[in-house]
C-alpha positions, 0 to 999 in steps of 0.5 A: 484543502485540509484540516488538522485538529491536535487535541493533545500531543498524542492524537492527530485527525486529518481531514482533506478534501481535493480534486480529483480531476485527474488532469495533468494540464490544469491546476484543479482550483477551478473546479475545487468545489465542483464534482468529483472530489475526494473526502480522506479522514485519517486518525492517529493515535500515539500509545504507550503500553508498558512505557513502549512508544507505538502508533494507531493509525485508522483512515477512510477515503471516499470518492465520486468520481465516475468509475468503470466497473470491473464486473462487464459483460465478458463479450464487452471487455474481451475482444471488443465483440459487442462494440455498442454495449456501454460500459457499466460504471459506478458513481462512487468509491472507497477504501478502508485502511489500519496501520500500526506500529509498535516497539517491543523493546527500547534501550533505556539510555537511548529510547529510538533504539530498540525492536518493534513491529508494524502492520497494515490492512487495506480494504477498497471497493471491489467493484472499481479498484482491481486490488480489494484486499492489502495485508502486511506485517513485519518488524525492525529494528534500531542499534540492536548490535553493540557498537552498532548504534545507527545501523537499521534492519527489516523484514516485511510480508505482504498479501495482496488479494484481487478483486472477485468483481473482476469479470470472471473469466478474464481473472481465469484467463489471467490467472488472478487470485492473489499475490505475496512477497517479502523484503529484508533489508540492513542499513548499514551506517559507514559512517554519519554521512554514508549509509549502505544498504543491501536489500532482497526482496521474493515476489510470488507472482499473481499470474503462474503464466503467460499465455491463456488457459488453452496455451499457457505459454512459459510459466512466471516463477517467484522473482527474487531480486537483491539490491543495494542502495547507497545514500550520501548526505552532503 
């Protein structure tokens, strides 16, 4: 169920509410009103300093769905030595989260054509979510090359942050701290109907090996991966 209220053009509040049985052979309806359920509010604002058209975008979502929490007895989590000790969990989560995005620049004739950047942070209840801190920023662009007026470029970085709550010596047996990466890409439009994009993204991996602390095993470098989409409208 959701709920969309527009007090104007330049404001959107979302609230929704769902199952969050999480099972993939029932529709969920029967139990909608019963436990555990899913609350997201998310409120986005248009704004437009110095005449630029940008967004601001806050979300919270809350849940209570039983979880299992990640900081366990390590004799419990890493080999099955006590098979008897339940497992401690949690009643509850949540995650926070911001967006933005914002031109910089616009052409006068054509408004949708210009720079901007964007941004995002996330932040999730460590206890139950293995990821407790998101962050990215970066920034494109629209027909900044004359004569190029539908071509699209980007470039982004992101840092993603493991949560500490993890059991402490299992994060140091896989080495779990954090992970980065960027990407770049540039749509080309061949023609209205053809777009062309070759893309390059950098993963700086969260584990710098395979193996455990007393054998390593062979070491994870930095991946780089080049890509090339090609999209077709019929």
């Amino acid at each position: 169920m959701g709920l969309f209220f527009l007090p104007d053009k330049d404001v959107i509040y979302t609230f929704s509410a769902f199952d969050t049985q999480g099972r993939p052979n029932t529709s969920g309806f029967n139990t909608l009103f019963k436990d555990p359920t899913t609350l997201a509010n998310e409120l986005r604002i248009t704004v437009r300093p110095f005449g630029l058209t940008g967004h601001q975008l806050v979300g919270v979502m809350w849940g209570n769905k039983p979880f299992t929490s990640l900081n366990q007895d390590p004799r419990t989590t890493i080999g099955n030595i006590l098979v008897d000790t339940p497992l401690k969990g949690d009643s509850n989560s949540w995650a926070v989260y911001y967006n933005f995005d914002q031109y910089l620049y616009t052409k006068r004739e054509d408004p949708s054509q210009g720079i901007g950047i964007f941004g995002r942070v996330g932040l999730a209840d460590p206890k139950t979510n293995p990821f407790q801190q998101f962050y990215s920023i970066g920034f494109g662009g629209k027909g900044i090359i004359p004569a190029r007026d539908k071509d699209q470029f980007g470039i982004g970085y992101y840092y993603l942050k493991f949560s500490h709550d993890i059991e402490t010596s299992l994060r140091q047996q896989l080495s779990l701290d954090h992970e980065q990466g960027g990407e770049i890409f540039y749509n080309i439009a061949v023609f209205p109907w053809l777009h062309v994009t070759p893309d390059l993204q950098i993963i700086g991996p969260s584990r710098k090996t395979l193996g455990t602390p007393l054998d390593p095993g062979k070491k994870i470098g930095t991946a780089v991966v080049a890509g090339l989409r090609v999209k077709v409208d019929f």
